[in-house]
C-alpha positions in Angstrom: 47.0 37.0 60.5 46.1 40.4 58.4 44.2 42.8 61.0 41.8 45.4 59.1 39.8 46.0 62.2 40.4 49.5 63.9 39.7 47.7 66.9 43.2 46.6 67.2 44.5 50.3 67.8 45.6 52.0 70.9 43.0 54.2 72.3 43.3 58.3 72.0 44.9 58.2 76.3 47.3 56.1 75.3 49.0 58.0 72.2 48.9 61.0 74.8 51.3 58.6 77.3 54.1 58.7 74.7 57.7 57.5 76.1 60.1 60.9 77.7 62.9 58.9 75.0 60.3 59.3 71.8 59.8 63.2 72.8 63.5 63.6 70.8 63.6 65.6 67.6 62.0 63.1 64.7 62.7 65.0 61.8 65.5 68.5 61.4 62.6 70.7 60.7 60.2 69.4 63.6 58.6 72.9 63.3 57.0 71.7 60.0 55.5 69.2 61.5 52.4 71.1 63.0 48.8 69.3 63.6 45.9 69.4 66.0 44.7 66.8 68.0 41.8 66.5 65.7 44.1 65.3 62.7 45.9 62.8 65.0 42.7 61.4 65.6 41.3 61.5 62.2 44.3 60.0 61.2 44.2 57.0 63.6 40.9 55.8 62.2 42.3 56.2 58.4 45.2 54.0 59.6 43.6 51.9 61.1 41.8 51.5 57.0 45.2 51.8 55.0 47.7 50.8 56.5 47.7 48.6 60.0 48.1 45.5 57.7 50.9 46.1 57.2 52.7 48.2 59.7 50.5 46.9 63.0 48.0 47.9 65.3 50.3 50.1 67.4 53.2 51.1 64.3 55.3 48.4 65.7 55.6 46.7 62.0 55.5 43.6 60.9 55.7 40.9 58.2 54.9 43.5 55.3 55.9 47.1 56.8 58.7 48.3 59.1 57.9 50.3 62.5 56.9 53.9 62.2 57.4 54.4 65.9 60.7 54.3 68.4 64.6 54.7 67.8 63.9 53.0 64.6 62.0 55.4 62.8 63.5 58.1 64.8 67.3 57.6 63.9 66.1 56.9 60.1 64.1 60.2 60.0 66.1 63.1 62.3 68.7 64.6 59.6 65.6 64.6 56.9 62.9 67.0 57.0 59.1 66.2 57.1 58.8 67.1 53.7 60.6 63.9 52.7 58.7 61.8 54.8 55.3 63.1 53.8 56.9 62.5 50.0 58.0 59.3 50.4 54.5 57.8 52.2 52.6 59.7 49.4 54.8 58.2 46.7 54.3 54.1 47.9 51.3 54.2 50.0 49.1 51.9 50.0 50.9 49.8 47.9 48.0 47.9 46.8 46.4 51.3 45.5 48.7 53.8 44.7 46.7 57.1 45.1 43.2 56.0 46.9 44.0 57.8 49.6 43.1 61.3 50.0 45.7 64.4 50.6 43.5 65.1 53.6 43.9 61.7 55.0 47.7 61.2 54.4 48.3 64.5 56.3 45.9 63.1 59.6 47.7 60.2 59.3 51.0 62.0 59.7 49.3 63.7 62.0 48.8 60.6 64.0 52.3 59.3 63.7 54.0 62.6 64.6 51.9 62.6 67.8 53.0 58.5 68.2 56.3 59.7 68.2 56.5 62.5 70.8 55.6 65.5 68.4 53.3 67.8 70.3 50.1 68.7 68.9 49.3 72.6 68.3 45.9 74.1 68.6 45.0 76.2 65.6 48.4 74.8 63.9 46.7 72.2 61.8 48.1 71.6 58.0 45.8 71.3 55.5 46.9 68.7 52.9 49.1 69.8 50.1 48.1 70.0 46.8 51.4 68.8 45.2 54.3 66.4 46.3 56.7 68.7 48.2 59.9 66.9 46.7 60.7 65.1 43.9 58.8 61.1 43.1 61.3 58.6 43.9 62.6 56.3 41.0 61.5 52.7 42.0 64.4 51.8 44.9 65.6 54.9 45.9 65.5 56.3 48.7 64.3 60.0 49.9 67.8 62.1 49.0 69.3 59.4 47.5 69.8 57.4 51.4 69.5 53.8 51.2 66.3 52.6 53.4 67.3 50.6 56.1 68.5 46.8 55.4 65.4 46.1 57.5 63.4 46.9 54.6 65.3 46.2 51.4 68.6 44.3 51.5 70.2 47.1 48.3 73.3 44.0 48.4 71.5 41.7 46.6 73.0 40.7 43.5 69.8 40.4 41.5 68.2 43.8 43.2 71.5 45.6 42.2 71.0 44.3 38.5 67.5 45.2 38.4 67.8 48.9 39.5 71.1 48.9 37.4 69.0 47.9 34.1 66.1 50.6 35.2 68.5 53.0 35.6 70.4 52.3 32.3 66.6 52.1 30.4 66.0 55.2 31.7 69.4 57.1 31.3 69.3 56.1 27.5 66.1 58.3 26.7 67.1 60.6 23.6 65.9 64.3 24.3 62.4 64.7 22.2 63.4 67.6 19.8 61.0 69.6 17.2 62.4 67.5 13.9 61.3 64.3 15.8 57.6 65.5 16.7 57.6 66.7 13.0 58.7 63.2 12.1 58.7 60.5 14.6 61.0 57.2 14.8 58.0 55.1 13.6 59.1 52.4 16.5 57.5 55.4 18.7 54.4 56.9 19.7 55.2 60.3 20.7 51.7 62.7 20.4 48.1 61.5 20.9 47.6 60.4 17.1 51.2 59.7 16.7 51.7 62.3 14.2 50.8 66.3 14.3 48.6 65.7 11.6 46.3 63.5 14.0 45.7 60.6 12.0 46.2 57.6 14.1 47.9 55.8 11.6 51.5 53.8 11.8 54.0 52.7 9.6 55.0 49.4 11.5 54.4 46.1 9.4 55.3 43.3 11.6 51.5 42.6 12.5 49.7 41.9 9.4 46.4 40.4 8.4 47.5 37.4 7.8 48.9 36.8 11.4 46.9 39.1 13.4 45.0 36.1 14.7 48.0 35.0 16.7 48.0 38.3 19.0 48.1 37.7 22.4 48.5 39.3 25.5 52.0 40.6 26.4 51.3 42.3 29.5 49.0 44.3 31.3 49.0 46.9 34.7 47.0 48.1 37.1 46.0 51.9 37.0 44.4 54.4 39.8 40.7 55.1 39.0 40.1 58.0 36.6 37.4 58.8 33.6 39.8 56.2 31.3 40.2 58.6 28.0 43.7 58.4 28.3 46.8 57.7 25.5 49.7 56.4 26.0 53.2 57.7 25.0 56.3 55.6 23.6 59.6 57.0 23.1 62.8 54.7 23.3 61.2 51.7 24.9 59.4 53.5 27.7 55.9 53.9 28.3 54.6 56.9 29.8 50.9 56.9 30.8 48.9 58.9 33.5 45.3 57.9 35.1 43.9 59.1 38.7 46.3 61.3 40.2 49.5 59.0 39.0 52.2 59.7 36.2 53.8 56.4 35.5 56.9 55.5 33.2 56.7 51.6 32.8 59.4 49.1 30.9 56.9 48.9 27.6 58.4 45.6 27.1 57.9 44.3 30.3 55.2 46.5 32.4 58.0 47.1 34.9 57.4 50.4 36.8 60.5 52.7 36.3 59.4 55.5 38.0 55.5 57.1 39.0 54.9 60.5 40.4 52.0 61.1 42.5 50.3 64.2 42.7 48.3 64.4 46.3 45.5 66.9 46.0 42.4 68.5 47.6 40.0 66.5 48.8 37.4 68.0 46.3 39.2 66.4 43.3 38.2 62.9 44.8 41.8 61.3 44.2 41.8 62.4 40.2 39.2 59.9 40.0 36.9 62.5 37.8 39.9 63.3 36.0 39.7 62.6 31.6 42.8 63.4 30.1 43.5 62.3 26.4 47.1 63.1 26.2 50.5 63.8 27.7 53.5 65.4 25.6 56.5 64.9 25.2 59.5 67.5 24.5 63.0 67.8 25.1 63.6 65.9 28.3 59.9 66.5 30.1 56.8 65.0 30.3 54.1 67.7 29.9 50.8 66.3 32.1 47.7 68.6 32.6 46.3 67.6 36.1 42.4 67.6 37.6 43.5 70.3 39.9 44.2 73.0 37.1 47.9 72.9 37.1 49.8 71.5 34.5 53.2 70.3 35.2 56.7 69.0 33.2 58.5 65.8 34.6 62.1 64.9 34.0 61.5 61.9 31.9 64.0 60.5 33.3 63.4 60.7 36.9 59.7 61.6 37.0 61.2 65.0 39.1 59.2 68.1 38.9 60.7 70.6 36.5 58.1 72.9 36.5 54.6 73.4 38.1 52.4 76.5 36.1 48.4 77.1 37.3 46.4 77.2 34.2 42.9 77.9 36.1 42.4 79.9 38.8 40.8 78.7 42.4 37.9 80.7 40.8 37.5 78.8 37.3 37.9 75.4 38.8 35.4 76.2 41.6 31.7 75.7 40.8 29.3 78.2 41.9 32.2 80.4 43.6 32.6 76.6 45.9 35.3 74.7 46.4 33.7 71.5 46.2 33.1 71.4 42.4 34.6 72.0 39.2 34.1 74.0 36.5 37.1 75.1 34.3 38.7 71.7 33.0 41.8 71.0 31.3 40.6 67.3 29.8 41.9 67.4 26.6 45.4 67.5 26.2 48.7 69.6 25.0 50.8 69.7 22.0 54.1 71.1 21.8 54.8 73.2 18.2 58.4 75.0 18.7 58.6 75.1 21.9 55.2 76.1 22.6 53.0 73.7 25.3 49.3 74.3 23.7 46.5 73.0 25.6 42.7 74.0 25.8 40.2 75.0 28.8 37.1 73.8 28.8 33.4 73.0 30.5 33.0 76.2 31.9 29.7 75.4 32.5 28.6 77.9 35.2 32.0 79.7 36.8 33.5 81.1 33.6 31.5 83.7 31.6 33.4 85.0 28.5 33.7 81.5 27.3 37.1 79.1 27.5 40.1 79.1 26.1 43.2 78.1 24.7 46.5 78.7 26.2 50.3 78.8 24.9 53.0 78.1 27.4 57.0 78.4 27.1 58.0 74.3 27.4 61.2 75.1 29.5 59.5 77.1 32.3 55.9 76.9 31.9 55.8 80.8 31.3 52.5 81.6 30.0 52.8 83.0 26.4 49.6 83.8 25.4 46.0 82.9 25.7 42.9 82.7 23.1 39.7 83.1 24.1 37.4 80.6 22.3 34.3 83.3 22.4 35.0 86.1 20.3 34.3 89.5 22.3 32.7 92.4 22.2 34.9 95.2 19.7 36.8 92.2 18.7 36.6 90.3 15.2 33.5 88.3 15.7 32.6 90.2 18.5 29.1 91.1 16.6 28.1 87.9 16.4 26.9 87.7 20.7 23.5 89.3 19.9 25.3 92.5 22.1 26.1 90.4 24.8 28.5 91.4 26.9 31.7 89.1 27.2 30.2 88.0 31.1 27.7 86.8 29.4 29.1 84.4 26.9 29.7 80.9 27.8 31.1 77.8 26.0 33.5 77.2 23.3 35.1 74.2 24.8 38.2 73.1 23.5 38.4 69.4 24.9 40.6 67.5 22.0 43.9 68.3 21.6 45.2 70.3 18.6 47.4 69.2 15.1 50.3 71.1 13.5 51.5 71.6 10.4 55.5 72.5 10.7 55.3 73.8 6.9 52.5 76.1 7.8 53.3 76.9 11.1 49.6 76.8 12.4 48.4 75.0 15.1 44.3 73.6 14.6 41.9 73.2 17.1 38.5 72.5 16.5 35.8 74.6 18.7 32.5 73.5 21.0 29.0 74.8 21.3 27.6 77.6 23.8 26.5 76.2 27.3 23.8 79.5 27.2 21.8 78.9 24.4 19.3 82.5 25.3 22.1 84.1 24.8 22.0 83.3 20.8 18.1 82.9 20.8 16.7 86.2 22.6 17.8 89.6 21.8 19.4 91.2 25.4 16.8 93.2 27.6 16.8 96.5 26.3 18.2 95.4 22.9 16.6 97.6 20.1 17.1 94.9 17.2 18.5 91.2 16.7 21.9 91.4 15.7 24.0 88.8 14.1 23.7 85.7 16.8 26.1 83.1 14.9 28.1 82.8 18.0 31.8 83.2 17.3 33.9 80.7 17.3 31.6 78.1 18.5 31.3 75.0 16.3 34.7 76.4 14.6 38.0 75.3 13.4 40.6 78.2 14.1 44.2 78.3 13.0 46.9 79.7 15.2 50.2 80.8 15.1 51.9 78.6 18.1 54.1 81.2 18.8 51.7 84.0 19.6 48.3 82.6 19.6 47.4 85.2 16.5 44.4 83.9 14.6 45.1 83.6 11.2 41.7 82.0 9.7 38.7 80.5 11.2 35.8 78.2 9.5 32.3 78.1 11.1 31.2 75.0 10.4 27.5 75.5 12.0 26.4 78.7 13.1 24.3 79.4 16.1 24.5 76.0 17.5 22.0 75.5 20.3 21.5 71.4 20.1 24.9 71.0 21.8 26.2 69.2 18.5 30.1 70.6 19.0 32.5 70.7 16.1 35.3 70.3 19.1 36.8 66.7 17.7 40.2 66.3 15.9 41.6 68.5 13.2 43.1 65.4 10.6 45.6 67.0 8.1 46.1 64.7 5.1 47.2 65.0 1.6 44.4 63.9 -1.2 44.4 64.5 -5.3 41.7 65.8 -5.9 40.8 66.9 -9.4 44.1 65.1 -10.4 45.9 67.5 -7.7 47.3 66.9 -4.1 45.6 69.4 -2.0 46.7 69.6 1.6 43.5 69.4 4.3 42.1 69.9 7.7 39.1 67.0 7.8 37.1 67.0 10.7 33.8 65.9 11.5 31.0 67.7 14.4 28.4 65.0 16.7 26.4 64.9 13.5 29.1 62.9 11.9 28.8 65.0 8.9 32.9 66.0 7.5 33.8 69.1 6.5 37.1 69.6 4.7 38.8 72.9 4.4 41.9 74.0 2.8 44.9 73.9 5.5 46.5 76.6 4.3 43.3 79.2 3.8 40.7 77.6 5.9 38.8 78.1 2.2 35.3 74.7 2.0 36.3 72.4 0.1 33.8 69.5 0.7 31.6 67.4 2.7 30.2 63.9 3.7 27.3 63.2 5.9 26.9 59.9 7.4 23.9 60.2 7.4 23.1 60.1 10.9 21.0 63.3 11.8 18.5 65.6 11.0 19.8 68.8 11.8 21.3 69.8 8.3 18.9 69.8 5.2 21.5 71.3 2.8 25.2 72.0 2.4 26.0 74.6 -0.1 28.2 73.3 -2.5 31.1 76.8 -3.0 31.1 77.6 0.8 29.9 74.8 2.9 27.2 77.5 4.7 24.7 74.6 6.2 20.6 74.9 6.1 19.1 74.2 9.5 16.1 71.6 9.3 12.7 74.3 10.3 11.5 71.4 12.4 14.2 71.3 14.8 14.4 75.1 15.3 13.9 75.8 18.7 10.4 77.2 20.3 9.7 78.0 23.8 8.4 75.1 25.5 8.0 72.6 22.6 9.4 69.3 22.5 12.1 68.8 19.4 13.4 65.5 18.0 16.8 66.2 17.1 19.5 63.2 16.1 21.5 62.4 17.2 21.7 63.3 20.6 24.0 65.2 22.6 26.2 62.1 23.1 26.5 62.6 19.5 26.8 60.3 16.3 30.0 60.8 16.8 32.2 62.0 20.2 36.1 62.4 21.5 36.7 59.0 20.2 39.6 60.0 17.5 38.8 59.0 13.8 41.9 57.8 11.7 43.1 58.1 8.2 45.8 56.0 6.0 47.6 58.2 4.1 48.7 55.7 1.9 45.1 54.9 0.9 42.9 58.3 1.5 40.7 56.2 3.4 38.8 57.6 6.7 37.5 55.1 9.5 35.2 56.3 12.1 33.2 54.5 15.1 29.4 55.8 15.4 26.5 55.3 17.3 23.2 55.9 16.3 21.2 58.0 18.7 17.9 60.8 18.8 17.0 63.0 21.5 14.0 65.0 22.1 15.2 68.7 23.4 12.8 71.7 24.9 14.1 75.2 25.2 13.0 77.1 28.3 13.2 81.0 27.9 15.1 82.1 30.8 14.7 85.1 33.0 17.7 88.0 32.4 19.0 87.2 35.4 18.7 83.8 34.7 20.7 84.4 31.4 23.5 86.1 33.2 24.0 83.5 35.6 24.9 81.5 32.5 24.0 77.5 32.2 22.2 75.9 29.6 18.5 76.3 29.2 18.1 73.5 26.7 16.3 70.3 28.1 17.0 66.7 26.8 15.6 63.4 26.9 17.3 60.9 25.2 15.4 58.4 23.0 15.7 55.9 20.5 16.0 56.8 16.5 12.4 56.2 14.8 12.4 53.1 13.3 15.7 51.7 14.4 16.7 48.3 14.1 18.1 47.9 17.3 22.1 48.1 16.0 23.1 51.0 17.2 26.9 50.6 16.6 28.8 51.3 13.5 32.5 51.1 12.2 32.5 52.9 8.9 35.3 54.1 6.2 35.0 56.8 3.8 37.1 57.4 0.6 38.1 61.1 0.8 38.7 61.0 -2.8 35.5 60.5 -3.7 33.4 60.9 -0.6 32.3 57.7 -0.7 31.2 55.2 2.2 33.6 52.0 1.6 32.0 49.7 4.0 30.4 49.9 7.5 29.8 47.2 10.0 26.8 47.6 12.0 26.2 46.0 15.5 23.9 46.2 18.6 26.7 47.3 20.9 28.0 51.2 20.9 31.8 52.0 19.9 34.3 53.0 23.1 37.1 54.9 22.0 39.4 55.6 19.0 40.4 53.6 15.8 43.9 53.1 15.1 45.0 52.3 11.4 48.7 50.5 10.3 50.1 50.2 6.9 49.2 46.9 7.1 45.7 47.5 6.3 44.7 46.8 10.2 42.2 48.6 11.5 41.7 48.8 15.7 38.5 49.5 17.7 36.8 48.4 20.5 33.5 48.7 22.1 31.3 48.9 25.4 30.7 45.2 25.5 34.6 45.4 26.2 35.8 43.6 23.2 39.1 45.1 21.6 39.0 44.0 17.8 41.6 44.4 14.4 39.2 45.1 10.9 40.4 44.2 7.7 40.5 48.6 6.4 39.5 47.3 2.7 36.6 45.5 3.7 35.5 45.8 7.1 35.7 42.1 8.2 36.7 41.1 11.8 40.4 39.3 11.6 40.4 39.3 15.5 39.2 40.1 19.0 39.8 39.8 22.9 37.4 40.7 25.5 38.6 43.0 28.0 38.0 43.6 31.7 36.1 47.1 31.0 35.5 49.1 28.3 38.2 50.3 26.2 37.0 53.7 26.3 40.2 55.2 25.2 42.7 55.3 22.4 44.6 52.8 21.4 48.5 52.5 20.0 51.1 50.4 18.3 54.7 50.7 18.8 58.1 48.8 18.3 60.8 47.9 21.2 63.6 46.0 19.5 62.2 44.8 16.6 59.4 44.1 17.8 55.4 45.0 17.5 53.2 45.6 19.9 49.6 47.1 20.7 48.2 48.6 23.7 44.8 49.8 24.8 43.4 51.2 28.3 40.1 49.7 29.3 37.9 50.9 32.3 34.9 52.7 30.8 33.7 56.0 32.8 33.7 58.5 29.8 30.4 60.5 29.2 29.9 59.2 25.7 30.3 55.4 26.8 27.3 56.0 29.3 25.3 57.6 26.4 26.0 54.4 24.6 25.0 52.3 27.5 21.9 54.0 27.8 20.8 52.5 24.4 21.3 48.8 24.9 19.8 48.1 28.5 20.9 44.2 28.5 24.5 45.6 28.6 26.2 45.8 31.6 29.6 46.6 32.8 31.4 44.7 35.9 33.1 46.5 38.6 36.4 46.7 36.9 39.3 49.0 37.6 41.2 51.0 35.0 43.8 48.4 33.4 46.5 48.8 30.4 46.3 46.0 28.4 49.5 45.2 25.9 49.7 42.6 22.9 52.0 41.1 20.7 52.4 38.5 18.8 54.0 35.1 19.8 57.8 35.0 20.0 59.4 33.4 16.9 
């Protein structure tokens, strides 16, 4: 019989009437183990939620757990210290649901087995819940230190567990270090950056699923994965599969889904478990795993081991409060790093209210974490640009997110990242109190692409795409480097697209226009000058105090994060849309309503005059030409990236959680699966001896998939977790 009911637990008197035996040393650092009574009791009820299922009412153990009370914990524990204990229960606990406890709960629940055990409580000694695992994750079967766990728990004779932990351990031993020539150009089997490539294109070289048999793919395997915001990528490299969602690294078999190692990061209480957390990508280089986490740090793991290496804060206590408060966030590092010689790059972002003088983007050394250097995304006063504030002080100056990860070119030796809109639009509208004229108000480098040198952070050109942008349209998606005749000559490209869905390419070398395509989606730009790309505002939608604007598409944008990709081979561009209007109203604020920062634009999302009711769209463009191939249109919103293959396969999926392959040439659907969520992510395809296979993460939660769920009200989503799904096709 399974007992969940806290009923079954001794009462508060009786963990006070502990055994003279139990009051023995538990751990060799017993001093660590400090708590208050409060935590002990806390920590009862929470076990009495999480865990008596398994180990019993009173810690006695049972069918599915093994005692955490008497000689037998006591004799396993005394020559370890408490940090390994807290590490090991924060590393496997609850094994149904890795990481939905809280770092406050797994410390009252120590709290309560310390006390269980003999441990005095301390008044006033109480530990507060670590924000970080105090040792190193455990590879799947090992014990804390390298100890075997008792044979009460796992018999480590068994033949067949010996050859499984052999074969992990081998799988994982044989992981080749990650050097610069293979990032520059990766074993195509692999997929080793978020578009696969440093030129961001989402495209693959692997041939073994075609069009003609794509309609055999099936479903390999799939996992389980903590709660998060589901933007996430995966990583291949060697036949391992690293992926991170909640608060949980994982390396998993990506032939089999079998977990090799996971590390577990156990923070604040504020954080909620990671669940708010919306990363795109991890890296990979040398022998770590680079992972940004919710709480501001970011951290390398042996890829090997899943052992920290390094741990380097990125935002301040300050940045990632909200409001000076602990209980928000408002610095985030959501988009993801790439490493360019050595260099961990990664932007800040959504500094919304807590971070005047805009966000930024920072260069780390990959072998310590060491920060190198750090771009501010808002250009400041008596710095290039700096003009361009209307004399705002830098305190004043908010936005510039950088929230997608950046491309390299090795040849150049520049890094690209493209640039977000101002969260204060007064700021750009309204001269300063005081002011005596309206200077230049373009609003440096909002709506930008810049170009960095990755081993300094030294700007070395910068394109505005739109100036003054106060519609929250950002120009913050992927740089895409591709090679395209044009003219009858290869020229060498950064193509990148803002929430209007209107393209801009620029010369990778220069940053000089070179041309641009509107979808066709918004009403923002009347004009695009033909020599420099300088973009005419429509008068309507100009803002005026207090007067409703229809603007399209809306802030959800025409387009979002969700990665466009390119096949080099064919110059051809796919990109998932959604069609989409707002009407905004822009409230003059105060000057000490300014300084505060926050937006003063209002929004009200509504339908595009005279729609049809599709508001979904798949599209490919001919950067040749500039010329819309085909486009499929349907009722349901896009979810998350396209991913092209030489093959001329082209996957997307969308909100009604279907996961589909294209035809690229002509747009037709060759096949589809329906998911349990969303696939509001980006998906991959990658080899492991010979052969292909796909994989996606579904579980919705982004902020564009609720824009496009507020279009369609008959759609709705089930109470699904986050889950990686895997396909291939059938064995021959």
């Amino acid at each position: 019989m399974i007992r969940h009911s806290s009923h079954w637990l001794p009462s508060a008197a009786l963990l006070l009437s502990v055994h003279p035996a139990m009051a023995q040393h538990v751990f060799s650092d017993d001093n660590a183990a400090q708590f208050t009574q409060e935590q002990a009791a806390r920590g009862q009820a929470a076990y009495g939620r999480v865990c008596v299922s398994c180990h019993g009412a009173g810690l006695e153990g049972g069918q599915f757990g093994p005692t955490l009370k008497g000689e037998p914990f006591t004799s396993h524990w005394r020559a370890r210290p408490r940090a390994a204990f807290s590490e090991q229960i924060r590393s496997t606990m609850p094994p149904r649901g890795l990481g939905s406890v809280s770092g406050q709960a797994f410390t009252d629940i120590e709290a309560y087995i310390f006390l269980t055990n003999g441990l005095k409580a301390q008044p006033g000694g109480a530990v507060a819940a670590t924000s970080a695992p105090s040792a190193p994750p455990l590879p799947v079967g090992q014990a804390p230190e390298g100890r075997p766990r008792p044979p009460a728990q796992r018999n480590l004779d068994d033949p067949q567990y010996k050859a499984v932990i052999a074969e992990r351990t081998a799988k994982l031993a044989a992981l080749k270090p990650v050097s610069d020539a293979m990032l520059k150009d990766p074993p195509p089997a692999d997929w080793l950056i978020w578009r696969r490539r440093y030129d961001a294109l989402g495209f693959s070289p692997l041939r073994q699923i075609d069009r003609g048999n794509v309609k055999q793919l099936r479903m390999s395997w799939s996992w389980s994965l903590p709660e998060s915001m589901n933007e996430i990528t995966p990583l291949v490299h060697d036949g391992v599969m690293f992926v991170y969602s909640g608060p949980v690294v994982q390396a998993l078999d990506a032939t089999t889904g079998a977990l090799l190692w996971q590390y577990l990061r156990v923070l604040p209480d504020q954080y909620d478990n990671g669940r708010g957390s919306r990363v795109k990508t991890l890296a990979l280089y040398e022998d770590s795993l680079i992972v940004p986490m919710v709480d501001g740090h970011v951290i390398a793991l042996d890829m090997r081991t899943g052992r920290v290496l390094w741990d380097q804060v990125v935002l301040t206590p300050e940045q990632r409060a909200t409001n000076g408060k602990a209980e928000g966030v408002a610095l985030h590092l959501n988009g993801g790093p790439i490493v360019a010689k050595g260099i961990v790059i990664l932007g800040a972002s959504l500094g919304l209210e807590n971070s005047p003088g805009g966000d930024f983007i920072v260069g780390m050394d990959a072998k310590t974490g060491a920060e190198r250097w750090r771009f501010h995304t808002l250009a400041r006063p008596g710095e290039p640009g700096g003009d361009t504030w209307n004399d705002a002080p830098a305190n004043e100056r908010y936005g510039g997110g950088a929230w997608t990860p950046g491309s390299y070119d090795p040849e150049l030796d520049l890094v690209y990242f493209g640039i977000g809109n101002t969260y204060n639009s007064a700021t750009l509208l309204e001269p300063r109190p005081g002011a005596k004229r309206l200077t230049r108000n373009d609003g440096l480098y909002t709506d930008a692409t810049v170009a960095l040198r990755p081993a300094t952070g030294e700007l070395v050109w910068h394109y505005q795409h739109q100036r003054r942008d106060v519609w929250d349209l950002d120009w913050v998606f992927e740089q895409s480097l591709v090679t395209v005749n044009l003219n009858g000559k290869p020229r060498k490209l950064v193509v990148t697209a803002g929430k209007t869905a209107l393209f801009d390419a620029l010369d990778a070398a220069t940053g000089a226009y070179v041309f641009s395509r509107d979808m066709g989606m918004q009403n923002l730009v009347t004009a695009v000058d033909a020599k420099t790309g300088e973009k005419t505002v429509n008068p309507a939608v100009q803002p005026e105090a207090g007067k409703a604007k229809l603007v399209c598409p809306s802030a959800f944008g025409a387009r979002n994060w969700p990665a466009t990709s390119i096949n080099p081979e064919t110059g051809l561009l796919y990109v998932a849309l959604t069609e989409s209007c707002t009407d905004y109203t822009y409230s003059p604020r105060s000057a000490a309503e300014t300084a505060a920062g926050g937006t003063d634009m209002r929004f009200a999302p509504r339908l595009p005059p005279g729609n049809d009711g599709l508001f979904g769209k798949v599209a490919a463009v001919d950067l040749k030409t500039q010329q819309v191939v085909w486009s499929h249109r349907q009722r349901i919103p896009p979810a998350g990236s396209t991913l092209t293959t030489a093959t001329g396969l082209l996957f997307n999926g969308d909100l009604d959680r279907h996961f589909r392959a294209y035809d690229q040439a002509s747009g037709e659907i060759l096949w589809q699966t329906r998911l349990n969520a969303a696939p509001e992510s980006s998906p991959i395809t990658y080899a492991v001896n010979g052969r292909q296979y796909v994989a996606v993460v579904a579980g919705g939660g982004s902020a564009y998939g609720a824009g496009g769920r507020g279009l369609v009200p008959e759609l709705l989503s089930p109470a699904a977790g986050v889950t990686l799904y895997v396909f291939e096709l059938p064995a021959p």
